[in-house]
SERO-4910 file (N, C-alpha, C, O; in steps of 0.05 Angstrom, whole numbers):
BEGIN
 pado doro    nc1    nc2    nc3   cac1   cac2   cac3    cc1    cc2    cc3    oc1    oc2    oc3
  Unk    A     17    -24      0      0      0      0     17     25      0     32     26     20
  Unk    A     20     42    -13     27     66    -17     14     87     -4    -10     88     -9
  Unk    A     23    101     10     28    123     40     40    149     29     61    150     18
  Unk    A     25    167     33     44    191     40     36    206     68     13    203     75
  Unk    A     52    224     84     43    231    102     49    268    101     72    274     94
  Unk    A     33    286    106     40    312    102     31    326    115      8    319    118
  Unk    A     37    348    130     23    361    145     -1    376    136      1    365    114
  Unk    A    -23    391    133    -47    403    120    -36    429    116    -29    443    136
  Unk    A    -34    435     97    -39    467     79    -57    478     70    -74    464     61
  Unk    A    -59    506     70    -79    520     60    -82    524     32    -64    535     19
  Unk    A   -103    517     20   -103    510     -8    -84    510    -18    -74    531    -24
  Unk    A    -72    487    -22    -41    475    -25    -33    490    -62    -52    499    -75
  Unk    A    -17    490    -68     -5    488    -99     -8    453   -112    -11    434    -96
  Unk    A     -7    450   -133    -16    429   -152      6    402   -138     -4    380   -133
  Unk    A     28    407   -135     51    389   -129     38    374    -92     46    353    -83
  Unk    A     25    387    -83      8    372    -67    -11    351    -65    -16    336    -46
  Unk    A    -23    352    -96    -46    346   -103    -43    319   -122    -60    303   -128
  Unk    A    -10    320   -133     11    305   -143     11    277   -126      3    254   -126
  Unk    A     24    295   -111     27    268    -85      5    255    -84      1    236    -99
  Unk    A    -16    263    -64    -42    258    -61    -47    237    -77    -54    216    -67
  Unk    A    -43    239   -114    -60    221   -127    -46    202   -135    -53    182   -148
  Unk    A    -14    207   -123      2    174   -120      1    150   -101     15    129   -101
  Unk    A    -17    158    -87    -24    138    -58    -44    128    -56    -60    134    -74
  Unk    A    -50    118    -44    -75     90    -32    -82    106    -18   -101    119    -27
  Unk    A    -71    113     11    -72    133     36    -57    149     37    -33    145     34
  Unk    A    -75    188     42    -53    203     46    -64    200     83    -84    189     92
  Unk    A    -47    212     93    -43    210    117    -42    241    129    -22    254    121
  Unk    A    -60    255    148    -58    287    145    -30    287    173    -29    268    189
  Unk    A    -13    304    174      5    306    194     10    322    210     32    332    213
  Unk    A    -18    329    229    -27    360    239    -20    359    272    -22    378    287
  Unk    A    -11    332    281      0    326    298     27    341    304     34    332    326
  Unk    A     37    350    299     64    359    299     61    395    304     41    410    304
  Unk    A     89    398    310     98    427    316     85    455    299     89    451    275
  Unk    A     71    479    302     57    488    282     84    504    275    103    504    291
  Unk    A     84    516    252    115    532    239    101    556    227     87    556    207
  Unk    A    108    580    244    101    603    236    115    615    209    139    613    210
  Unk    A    105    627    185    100    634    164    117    613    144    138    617    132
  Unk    A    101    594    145    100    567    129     76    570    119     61    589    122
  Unk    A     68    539     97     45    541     78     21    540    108      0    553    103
  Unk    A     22    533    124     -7    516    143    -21    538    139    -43    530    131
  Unk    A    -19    568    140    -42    576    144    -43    608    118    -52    631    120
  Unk    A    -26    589     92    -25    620     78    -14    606     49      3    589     45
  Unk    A    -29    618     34    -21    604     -3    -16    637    -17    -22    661    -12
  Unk    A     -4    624    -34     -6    660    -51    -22    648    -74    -22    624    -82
  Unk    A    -39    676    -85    -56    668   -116    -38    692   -138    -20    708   -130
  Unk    A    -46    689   -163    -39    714   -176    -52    729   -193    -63    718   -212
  Unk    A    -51    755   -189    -67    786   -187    -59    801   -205    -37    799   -217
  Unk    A    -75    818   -207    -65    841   -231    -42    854   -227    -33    869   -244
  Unk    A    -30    850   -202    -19    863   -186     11    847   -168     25    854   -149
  Unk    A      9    811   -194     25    807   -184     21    784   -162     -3    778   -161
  Unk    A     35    770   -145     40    744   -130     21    761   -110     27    784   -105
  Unk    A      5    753   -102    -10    756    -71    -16    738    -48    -28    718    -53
  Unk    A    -10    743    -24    -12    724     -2    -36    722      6    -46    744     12
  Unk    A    -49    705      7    -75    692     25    -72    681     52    -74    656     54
  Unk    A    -66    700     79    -58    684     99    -90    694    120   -106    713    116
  Unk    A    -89    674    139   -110    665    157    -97    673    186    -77    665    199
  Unk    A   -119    694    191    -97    695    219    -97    673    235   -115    657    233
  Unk    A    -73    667    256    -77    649    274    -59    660    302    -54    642    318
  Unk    A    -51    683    305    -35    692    321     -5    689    314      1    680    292
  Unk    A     14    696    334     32    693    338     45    663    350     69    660    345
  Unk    A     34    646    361     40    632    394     53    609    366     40    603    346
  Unk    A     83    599    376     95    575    364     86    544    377     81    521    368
  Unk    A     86    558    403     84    530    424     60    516    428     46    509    447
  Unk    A     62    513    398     18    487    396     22    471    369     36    477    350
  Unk    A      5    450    374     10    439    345     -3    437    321    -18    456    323
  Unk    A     -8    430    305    -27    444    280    -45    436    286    -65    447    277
  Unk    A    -48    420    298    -81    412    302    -90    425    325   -113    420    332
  Unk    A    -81    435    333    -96    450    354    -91    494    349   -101    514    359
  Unk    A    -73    489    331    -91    524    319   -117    531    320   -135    516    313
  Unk    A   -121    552    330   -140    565    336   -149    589    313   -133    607    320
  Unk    A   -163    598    293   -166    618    272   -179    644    291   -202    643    300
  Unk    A   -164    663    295   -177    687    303   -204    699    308   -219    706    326
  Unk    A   -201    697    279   -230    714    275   -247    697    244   -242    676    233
  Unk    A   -264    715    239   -280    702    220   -277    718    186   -283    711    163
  Unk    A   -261    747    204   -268    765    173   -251    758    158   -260    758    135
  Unk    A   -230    752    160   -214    738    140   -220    723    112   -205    724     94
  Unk    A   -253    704    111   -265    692    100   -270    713     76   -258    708     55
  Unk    A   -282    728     77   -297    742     65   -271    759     48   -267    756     24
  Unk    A   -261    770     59   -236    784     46   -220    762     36   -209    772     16
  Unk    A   -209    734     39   -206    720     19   -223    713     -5   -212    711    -27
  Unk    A   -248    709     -4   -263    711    -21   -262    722    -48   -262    714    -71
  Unk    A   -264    753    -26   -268    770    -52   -236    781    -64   -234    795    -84
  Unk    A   -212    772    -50   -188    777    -72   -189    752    -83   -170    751   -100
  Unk    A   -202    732    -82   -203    710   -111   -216    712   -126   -210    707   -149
  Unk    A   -240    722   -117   -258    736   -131   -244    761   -159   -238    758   -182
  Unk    A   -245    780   -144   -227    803   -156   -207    792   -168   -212    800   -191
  Unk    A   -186    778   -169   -156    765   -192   -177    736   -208   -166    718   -221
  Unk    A   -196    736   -203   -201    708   -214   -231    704   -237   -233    687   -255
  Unk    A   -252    728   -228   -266    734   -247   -270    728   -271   -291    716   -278
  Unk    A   -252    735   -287   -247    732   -321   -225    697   -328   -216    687   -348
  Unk    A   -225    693   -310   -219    657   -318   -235    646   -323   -254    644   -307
  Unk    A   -233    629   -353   -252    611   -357   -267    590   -341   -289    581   -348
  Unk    A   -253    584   -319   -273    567   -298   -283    574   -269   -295    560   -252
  Unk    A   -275    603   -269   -283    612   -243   -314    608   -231   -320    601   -209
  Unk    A   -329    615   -251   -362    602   -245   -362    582   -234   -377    577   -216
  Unk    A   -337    561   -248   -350    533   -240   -352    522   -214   -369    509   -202
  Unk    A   -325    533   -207   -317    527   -177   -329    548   -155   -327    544   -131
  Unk    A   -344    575   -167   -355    594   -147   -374    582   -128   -373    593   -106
  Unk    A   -393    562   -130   -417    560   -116   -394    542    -89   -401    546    -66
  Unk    A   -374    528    -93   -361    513    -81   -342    531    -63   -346    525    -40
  Unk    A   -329    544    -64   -316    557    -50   -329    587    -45   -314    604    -35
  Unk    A   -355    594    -51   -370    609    -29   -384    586     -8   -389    592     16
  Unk    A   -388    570    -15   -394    555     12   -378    553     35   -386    555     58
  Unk    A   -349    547     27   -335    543     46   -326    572     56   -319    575     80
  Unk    A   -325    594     38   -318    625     49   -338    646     58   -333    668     68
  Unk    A   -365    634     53   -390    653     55   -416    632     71   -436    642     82
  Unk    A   -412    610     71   -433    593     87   -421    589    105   -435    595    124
  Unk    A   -392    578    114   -385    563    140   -360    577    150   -344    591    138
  Unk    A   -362    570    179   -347    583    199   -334    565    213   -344    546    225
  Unk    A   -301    575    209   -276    555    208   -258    569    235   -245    590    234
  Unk    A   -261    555    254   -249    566    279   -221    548    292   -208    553    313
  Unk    A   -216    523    270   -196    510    279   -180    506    242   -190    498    221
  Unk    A   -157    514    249   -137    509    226   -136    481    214   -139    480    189
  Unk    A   -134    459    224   -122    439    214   -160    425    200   -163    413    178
  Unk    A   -178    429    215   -203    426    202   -204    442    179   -205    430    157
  Unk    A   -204    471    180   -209    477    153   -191    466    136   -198    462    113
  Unk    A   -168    460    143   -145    463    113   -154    427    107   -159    420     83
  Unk    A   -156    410    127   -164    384    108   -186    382    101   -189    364     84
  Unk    A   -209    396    109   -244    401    100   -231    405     62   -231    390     43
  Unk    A   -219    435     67   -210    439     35   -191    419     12   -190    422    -12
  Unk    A   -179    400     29   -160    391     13   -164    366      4   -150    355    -12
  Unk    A   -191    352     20   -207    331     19   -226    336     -7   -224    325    -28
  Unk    A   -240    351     -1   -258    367    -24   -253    372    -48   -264    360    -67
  Unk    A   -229    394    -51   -211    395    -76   -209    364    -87   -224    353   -104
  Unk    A   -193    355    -78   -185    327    -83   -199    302    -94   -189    284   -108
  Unk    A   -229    305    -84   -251    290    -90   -271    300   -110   -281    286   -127
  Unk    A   -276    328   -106   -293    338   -132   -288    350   -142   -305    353   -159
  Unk    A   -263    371   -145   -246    383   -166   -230    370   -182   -226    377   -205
  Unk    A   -219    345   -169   -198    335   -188   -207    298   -191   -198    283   -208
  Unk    A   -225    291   -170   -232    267   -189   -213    245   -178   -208    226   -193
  Unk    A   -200    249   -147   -173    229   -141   -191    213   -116   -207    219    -99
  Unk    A   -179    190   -127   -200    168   -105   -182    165    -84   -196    151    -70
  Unk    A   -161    169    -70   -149    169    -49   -167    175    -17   -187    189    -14
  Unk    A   -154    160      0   -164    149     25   -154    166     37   -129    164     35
  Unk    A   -164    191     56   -151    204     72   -161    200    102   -183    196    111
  Unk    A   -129    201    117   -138    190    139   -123    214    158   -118    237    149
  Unk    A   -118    207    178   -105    231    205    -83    215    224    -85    191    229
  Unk    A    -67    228    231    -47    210    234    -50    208    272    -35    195    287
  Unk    A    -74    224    278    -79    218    302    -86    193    323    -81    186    346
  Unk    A   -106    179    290   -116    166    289    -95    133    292   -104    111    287
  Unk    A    -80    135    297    -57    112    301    -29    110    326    -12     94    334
  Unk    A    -37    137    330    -17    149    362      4    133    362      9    113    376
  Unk    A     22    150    337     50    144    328     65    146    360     54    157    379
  Unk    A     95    132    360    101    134    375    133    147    369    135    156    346
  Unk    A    159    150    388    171    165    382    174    188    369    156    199    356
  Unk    A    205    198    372    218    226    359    220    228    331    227    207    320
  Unk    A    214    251    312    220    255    286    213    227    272    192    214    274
  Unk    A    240    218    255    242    206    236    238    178    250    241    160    233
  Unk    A    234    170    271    231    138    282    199    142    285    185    123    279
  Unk    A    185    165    295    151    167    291    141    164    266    121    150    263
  Unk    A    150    175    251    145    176    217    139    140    210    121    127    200
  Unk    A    162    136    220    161    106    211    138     84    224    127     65    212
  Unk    A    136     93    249    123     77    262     95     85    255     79     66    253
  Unk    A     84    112    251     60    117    237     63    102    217     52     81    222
  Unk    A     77    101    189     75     79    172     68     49    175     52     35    163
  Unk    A     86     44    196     82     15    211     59     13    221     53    -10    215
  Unk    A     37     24    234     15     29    239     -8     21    220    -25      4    219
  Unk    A      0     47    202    -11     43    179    -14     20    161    -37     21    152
  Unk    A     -6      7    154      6    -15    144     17     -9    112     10    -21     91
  Unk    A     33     11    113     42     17     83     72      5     74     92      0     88
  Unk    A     70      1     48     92    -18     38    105      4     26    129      3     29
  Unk    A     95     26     12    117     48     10    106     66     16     83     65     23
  Unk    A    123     94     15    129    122     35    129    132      0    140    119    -18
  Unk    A    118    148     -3    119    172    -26    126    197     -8    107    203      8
  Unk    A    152    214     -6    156    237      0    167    258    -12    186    255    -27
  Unk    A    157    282     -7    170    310    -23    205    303    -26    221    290    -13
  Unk    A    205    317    -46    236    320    -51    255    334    -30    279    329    -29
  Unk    A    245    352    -14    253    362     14    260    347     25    283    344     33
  Unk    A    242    335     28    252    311     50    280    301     52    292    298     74
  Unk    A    294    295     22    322    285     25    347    289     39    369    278     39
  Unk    A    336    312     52    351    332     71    357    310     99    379    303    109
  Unk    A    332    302    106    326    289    137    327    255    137    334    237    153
  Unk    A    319    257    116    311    218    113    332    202    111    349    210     94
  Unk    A    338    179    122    356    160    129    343    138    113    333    120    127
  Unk    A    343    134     80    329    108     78    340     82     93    325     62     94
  Unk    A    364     81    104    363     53    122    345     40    144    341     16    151
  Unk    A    332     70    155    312     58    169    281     58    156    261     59    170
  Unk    A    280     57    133    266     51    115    256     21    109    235      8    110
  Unk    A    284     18    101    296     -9     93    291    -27    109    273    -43    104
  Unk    A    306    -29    138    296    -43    161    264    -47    172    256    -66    186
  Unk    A    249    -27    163    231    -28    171    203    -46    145    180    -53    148
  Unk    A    219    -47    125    206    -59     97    197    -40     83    183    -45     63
  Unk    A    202    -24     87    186     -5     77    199     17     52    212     37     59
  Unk    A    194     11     22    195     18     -2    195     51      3    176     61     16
  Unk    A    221     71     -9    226     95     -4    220    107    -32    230     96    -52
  Unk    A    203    129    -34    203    142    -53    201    174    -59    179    183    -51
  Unk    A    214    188    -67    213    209    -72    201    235    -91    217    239   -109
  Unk    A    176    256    -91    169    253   -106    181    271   -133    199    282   -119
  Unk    A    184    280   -152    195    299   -168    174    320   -180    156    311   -195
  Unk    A    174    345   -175    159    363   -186    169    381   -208    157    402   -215
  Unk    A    190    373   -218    198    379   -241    180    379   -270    159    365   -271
  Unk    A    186    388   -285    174    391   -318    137    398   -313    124    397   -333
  Unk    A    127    404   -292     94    403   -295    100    425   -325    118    441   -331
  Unk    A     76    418   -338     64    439   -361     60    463   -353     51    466   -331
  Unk    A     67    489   -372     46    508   -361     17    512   -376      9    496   -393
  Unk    A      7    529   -369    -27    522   -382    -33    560   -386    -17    576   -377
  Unk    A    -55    568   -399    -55    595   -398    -70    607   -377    -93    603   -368
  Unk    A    -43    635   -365    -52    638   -340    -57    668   -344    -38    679   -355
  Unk    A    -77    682   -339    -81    707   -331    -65    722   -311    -66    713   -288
  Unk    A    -49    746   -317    -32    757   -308     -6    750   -307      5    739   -288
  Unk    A      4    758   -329     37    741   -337     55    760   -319     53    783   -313
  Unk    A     72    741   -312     90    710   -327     76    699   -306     65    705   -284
  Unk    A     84    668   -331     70    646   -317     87    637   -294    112    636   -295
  Unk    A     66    630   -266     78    626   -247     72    589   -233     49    581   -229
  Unk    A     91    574   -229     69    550   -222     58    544   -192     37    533   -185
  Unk    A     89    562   -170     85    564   -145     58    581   -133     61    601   -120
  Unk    A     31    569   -140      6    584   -136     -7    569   -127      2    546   -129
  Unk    A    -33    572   -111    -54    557   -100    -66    541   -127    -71    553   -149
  Unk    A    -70    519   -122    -82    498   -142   -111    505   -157   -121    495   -177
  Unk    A   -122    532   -133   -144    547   -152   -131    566   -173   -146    579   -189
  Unk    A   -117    567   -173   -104    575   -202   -115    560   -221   -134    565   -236
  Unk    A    -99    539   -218    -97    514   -242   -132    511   -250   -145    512   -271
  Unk    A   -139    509   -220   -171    496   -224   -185    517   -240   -192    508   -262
  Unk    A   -193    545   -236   -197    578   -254   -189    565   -269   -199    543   -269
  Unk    A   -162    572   -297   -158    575   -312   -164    543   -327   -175    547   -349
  Unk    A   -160    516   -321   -164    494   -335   -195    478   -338   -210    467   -354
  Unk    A   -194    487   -313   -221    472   -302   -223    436   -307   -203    423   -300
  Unk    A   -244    425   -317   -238    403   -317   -217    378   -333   -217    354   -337
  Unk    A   -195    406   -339   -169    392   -347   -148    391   -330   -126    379   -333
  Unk    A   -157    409   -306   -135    411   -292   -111    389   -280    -90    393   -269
  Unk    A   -129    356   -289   -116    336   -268    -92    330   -291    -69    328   -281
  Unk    A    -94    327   -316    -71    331   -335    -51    349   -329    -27    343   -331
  Unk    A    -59    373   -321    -35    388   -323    -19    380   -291      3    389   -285
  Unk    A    -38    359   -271    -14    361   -244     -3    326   -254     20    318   -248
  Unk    A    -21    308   -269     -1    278   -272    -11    268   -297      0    247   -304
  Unk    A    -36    281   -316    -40    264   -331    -19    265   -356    -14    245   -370
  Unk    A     -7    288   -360     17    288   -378     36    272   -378     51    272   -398
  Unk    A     40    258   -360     63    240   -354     44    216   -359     54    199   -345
  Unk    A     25    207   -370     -1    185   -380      5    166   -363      9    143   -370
  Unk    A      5    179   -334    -21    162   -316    -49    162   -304    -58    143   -292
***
């Protein structure tokens, strides 16, 4: 069974969504340390005006873990909204996806981080892009040990025969204890994606996946793996 494990992002970029549709089980990883001005609670889109940040307040405080972020306030929703709204208008698929993400920005009220960001990434995943993947929580298996020996033992838990991980990763990972543990190491590559036509040049790919989704719409799953004809 193929595993990946990741912490939850705020409407992640496409190379998220990559992973995602290489696995059996993604695994959410909200258990862990929260990392102030990282993706968890902020994506950039792009504007007439250029790369723009989409962040969610959540305070200052380091010492909590993503699953237990707390979202400030509520107005945030609404003013994300309408700067996707406002940069996103004149894309050919913005209609499509509007009734869907005013629900989640104009119907419902998101007072914990790691809920909203997998509410959205579950969603995306299932009716934007059409990926049958099993998402689970890594709470849900009460990994044991530090760093890279928890990782594993969540796997071990899990019952996965390989690990799909970001290319980052190569920094930290020891495949020997991989190895020992049976468990198939893989790395993923986000190199060569296509670009597609994007409103407000130059084309950028480091963007929230509602990019891709606006401008392609129901081609978008080509441009994150079907080009590579899987």
């Amino acid at each position: 069974m193929r595993v990946a494990v990741i912490q939850s992002n705020y409407i992640p970029w496409k190379g998220y969504f990559d992973i995602i549709h290489d696995v059996d089980v993604f695994i959410f990883y909200d258990d862990l340390q929260y990392t102030k001005n990282d993706w968890r609670n902020r994506n950039q889109i792009k504007s007439s005006h250029g790369l723009q940040w989409l962040t969610i307040p959540v305070g200052q405080r380091s010492d909590r873990l993503i699953c237990d972020v707390q979202i400030a306030d509520s107005g945030w929703q609404k003013k994300h909204w309408e700067k996707l709204r406002h940069s996103y208008a004149r894309a050919p698929f913005f209609s499509r996806y509007a009734p869907f993400l005013e629900d989640i920005y104009l119907d419902a009220h998101w007072d914990n981080l790691s809920v909203l960001n997998q509410s959205l990434i579950t969603r995306i995943a299932s009716e934007c892009l059409g990926i049958p993947t099993r998402f689970r929580d890594s709470r849900e298996f009460s990994p044991e040990g530090r760093k890279l020996d928890r990782l594993v033992d969540l796997l071990r838990k899990a019952g996965a025969t390989h690990y799909i991980s970001g290319p980052s990763a190569r920094a930290y990972i020891e495949p020997e204890q991989f190895e020992r543990a049976g468990i198939g190491l893989e790395f993923k590559d986000y190199g060569s994606y296509p670009e597609y036509e994007q409103l407000h040049p130059p084309f950028t790919h480091a963007v929230s996946v509602l990019d891709l989704l606006f401008h392609a719409g129901p081609e978008a799953p080509w441009y994150i793996w079907g080009w590579r004809g899987n």
